[in-house]
C-alpha positions as CSV (number, residue, x, y, z in Angstrom):
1,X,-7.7,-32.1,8.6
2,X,-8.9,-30.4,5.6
3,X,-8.1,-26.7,5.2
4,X,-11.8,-24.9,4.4
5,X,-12.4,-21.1,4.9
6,X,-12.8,-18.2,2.9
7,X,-12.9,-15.2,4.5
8,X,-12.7,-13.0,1.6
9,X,-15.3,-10.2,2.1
10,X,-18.2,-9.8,-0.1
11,X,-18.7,-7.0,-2.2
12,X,-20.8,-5.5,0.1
13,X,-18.8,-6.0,3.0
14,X,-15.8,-4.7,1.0
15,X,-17.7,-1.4,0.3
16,X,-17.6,-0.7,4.2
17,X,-14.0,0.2,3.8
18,X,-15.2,3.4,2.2
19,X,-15.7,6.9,3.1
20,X,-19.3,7.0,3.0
21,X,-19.5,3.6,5.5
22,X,-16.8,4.9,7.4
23,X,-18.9,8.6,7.8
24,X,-21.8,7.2,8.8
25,X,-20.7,4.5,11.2
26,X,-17.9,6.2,12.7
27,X,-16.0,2.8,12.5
28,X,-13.1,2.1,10.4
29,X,-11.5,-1.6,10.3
30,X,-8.0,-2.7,10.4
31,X,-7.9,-6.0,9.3
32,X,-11.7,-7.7,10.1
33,X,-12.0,-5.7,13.8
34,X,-13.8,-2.6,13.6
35,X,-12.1,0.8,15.3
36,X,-13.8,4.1,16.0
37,X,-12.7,6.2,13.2
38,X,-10.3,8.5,14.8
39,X,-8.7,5.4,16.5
40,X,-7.4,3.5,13.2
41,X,-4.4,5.9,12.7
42,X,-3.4,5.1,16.2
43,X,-3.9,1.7,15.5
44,X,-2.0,1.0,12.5
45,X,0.9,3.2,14.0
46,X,1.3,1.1,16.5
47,X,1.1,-2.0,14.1
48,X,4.0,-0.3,12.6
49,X,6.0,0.5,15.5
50,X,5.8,-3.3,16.5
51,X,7.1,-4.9,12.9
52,X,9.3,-1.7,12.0
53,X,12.3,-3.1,12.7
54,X,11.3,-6.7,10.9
55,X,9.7,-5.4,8.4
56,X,12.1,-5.6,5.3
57,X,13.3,-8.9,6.5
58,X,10.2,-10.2,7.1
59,X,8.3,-8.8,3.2
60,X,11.3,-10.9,1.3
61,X,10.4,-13.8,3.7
62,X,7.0,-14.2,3.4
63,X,7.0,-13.2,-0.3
64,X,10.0,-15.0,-1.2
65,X,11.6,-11.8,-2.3
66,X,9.2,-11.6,-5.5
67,X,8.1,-8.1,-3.8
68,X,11.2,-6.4,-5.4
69,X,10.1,-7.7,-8.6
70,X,6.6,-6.2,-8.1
71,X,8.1,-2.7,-7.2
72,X,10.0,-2.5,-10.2
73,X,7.1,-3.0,-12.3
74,X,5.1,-0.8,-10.8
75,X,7.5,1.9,-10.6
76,X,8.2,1.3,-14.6
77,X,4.2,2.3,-15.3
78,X,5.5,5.8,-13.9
79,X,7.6,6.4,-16.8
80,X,9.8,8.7,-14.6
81,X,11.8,10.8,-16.9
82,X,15.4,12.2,-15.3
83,X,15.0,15.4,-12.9
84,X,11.4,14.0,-12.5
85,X,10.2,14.6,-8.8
86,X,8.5,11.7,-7.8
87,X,6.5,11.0,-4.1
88,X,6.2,8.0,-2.7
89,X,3.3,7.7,-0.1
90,X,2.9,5.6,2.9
91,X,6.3,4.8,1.2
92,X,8.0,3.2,4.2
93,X,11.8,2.2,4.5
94,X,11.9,3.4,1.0
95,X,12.1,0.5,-1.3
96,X,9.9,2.1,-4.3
97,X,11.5,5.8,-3.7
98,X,15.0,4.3,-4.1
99,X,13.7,2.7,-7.4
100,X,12.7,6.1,-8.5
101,X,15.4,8.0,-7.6
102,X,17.5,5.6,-9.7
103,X,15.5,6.8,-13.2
104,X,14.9,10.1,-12.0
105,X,19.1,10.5,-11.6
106,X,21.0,13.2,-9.6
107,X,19.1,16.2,-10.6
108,X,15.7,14.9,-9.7
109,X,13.6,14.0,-6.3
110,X,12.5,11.1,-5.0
111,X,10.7,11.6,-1.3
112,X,9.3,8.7,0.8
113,X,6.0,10.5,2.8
114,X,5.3,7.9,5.7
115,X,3.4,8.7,8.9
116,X,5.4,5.9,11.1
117,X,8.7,7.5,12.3
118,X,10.0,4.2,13.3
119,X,9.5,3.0,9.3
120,X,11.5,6.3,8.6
121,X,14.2,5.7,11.4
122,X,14.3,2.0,9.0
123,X,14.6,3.9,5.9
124,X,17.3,6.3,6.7
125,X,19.7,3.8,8.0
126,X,19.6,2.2,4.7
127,X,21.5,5.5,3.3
128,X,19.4,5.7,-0.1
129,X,21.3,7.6,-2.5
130,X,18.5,10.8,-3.8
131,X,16.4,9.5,-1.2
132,X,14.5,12.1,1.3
133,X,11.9,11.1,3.8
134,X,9.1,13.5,5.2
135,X,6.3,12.6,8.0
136,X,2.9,13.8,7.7
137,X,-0.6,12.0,7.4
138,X,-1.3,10.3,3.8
139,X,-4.7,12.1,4.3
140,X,-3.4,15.4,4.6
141,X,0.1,15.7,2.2
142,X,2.1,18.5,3.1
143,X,2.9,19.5,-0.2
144,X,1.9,22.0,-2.7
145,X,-0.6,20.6,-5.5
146,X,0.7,19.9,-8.7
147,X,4.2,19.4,-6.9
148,X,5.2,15.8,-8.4
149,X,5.5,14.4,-11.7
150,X,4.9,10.9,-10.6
151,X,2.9,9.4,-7.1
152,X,3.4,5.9,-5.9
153,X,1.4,3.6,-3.0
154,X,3.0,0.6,-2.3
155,X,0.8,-1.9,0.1
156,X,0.0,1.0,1.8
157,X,-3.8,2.7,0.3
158,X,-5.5,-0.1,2.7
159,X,-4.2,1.4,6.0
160,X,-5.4,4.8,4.9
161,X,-8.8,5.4,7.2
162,X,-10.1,7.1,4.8
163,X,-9.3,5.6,0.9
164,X,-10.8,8.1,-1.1
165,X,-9.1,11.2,0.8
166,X,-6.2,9.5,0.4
167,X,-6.0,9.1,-3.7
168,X,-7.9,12.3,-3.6
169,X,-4.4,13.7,-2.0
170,X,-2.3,11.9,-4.2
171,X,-4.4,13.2,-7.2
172,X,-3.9,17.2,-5.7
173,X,0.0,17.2,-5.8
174,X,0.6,15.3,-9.2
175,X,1.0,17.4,-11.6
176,X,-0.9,17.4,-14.7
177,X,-0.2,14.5,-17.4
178,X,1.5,12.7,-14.6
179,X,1.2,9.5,-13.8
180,X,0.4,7.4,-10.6
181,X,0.9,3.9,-9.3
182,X,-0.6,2.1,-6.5
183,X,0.4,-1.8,-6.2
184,X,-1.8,-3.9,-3.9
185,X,-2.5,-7.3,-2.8
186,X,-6.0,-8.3,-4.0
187,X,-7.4,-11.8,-4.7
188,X,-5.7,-14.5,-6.5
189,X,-7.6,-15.7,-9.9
190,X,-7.2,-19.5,-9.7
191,X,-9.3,-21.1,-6.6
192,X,-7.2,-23.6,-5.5
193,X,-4.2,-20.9,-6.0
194,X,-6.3,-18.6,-3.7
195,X,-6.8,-21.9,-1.4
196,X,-3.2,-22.5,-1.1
197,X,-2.8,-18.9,-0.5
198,X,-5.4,-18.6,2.2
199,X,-3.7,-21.7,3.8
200,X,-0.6,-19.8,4.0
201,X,-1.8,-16.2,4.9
202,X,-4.2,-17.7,8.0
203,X,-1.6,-20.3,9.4
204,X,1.8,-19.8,8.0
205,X,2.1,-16.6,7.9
206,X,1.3,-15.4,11.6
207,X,3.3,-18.4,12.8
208,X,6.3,-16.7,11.4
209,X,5.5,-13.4,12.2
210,X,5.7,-14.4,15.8
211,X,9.0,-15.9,16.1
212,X,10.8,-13.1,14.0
213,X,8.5,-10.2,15.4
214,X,7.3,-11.5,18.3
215,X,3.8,-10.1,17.1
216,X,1.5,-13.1,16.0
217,X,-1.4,-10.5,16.2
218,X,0.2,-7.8,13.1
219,X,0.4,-10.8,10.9
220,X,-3.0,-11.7,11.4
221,X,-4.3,-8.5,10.7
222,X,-2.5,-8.2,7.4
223,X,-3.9,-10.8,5.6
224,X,-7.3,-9.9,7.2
225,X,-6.8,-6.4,5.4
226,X,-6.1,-7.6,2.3
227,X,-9.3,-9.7,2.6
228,X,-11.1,-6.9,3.4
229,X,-9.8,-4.4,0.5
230,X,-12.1,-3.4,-2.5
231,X,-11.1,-5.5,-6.1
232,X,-9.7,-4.2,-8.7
233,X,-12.5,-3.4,-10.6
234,X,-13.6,-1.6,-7.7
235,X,-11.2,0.6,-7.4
236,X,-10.8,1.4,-10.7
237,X,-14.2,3.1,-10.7
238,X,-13.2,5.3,-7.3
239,X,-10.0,6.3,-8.9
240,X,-12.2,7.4,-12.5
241,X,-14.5,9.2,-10.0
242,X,-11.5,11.0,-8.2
243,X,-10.5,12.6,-11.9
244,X,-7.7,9.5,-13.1
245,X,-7.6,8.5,-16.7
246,X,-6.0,6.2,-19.2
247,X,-6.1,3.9,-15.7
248,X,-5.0,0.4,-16.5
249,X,-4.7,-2.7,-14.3
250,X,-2.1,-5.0,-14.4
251,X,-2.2,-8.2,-12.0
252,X,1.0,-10.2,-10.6
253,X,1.4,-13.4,-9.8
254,X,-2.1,-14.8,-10.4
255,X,-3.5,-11.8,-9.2
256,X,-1.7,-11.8,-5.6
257,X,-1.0,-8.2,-6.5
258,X,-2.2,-5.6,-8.8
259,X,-1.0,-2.6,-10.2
260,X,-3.5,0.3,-10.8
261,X,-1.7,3.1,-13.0
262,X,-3.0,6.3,-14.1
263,X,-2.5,9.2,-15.3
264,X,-4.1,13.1,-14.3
């Protein structure tokens, strides 16, 4: 049977992922189903608290381990100087922070900020050397602006209910002249690549989500999200609007991924 579907949203269907759709409806989605807004934190929290415990094992299964490869080279856009202080949000077990705390050396900070204490319970059993994890809302930082030199978001801006609060954060505690990453998965260039890929996000992928996880349902609402998830050219124009400059895009992989830098 031949594989034929695209369900990769329009751009007018993307645009509902923003704070203006999101305001009006009171809806947010995760993946394709639609939430009442309050409800989509909940929701992905729980998403999290089902995979947590996978969740390392299962990114360098599904991607083959070429995520570490894309970490590093989004970190690198940072530039991060030693005894920088660098924040990574919706940061996770910690894989980017650990990345920066390498360059930023002994005498600098590198702090994962992740609302899902079960990803942070992950995190610190991996004992990251000038590694320090904080909870709190990626909407809401609990940090002093202009507190970081460099900001990263690693696969994590799409879970955000609210997407433009979120950068809008980000963009508060970096300080002047700094610089911030945010690596996402976004649509691949080729169309028979992106059919392959499609193929393997809608049948592979939740297939072996469920027997390591047990959840079939979290790995169908991750490629959904992607799906779903404004381009890159997209969100190069909200990140301009929020204040960024000098922001350059940098795809991976035939556009699998993307890296959006900036600086303040």
């Amino acid at each position: 049977m031949i594989f034929n579907i695209d369900k990769w949203y329009t751009r007018e269907k993307r645009l509902e992922q923003l704070e203006k759709h999101v305001s009006v409806t009171r809806t947010a989605k995760f993946g394709f189903t639609a939430y009442a807004e309050s409800d989509k934190r909940h929701r992905v929290n729980r998403h999290f608290d089902t995979i947590a415990t996978r969740y390392d094992l299962m990114n360098t299964i599904l991607s083959g381990g070429i995520h570490y490869a894309w970490k590093r080279r989004a970190v690198e856009t940072l530039m991060i100087k030693p005894e920088e202080k660098i924040l990574d949000v919706c940061g996770g077990t910690g894989d980017m922070a650990c990345l920066s705390a390498y360059r930023a050396g002994e005498k600098g900070m590198s702090v994962v900020y992740d609302i899902n204490r079960k990803m942070i319970e992950q995190g610190k059993r991996k004992s990251i050397k000038g590694v320090s994890f904080v909870q709190g809302d990626a909407e809401c930082i609990s940090f002093p602006d202009e507190a970081f030199d460099a900001v990263s978001i690693g696969f994590g801006i799409r879970n955000v209910t609210h997407l433009e609060t979120g950068f809008k954060e980000i963009f508060r505690v970096l300080k002047k002249g700094g610089t911030m990453c945010c690596l996402e998965f976004s649509k691949p260039d080729n169309s028979f690549f992106r059919y392959l890929y499609d193929f393997y996000s809608f049948r592979i992928m939740p297939l072996i989500g469920g027997l390591i996880t047990g959840s079939t349902e979290a790995y169908i609402a991750f490629p959904e999200s992607i799906r779903a998830f404004p381009l890159p050219g997209e969100l190069r124009l909200i990140l301009k609007d929020i204040g960024f400059k000098d922001i350059k895009i940098k795809r991976l992989t035939n556009g699998i991924a993307v890296i959006h830098s900036a600086r303040k």
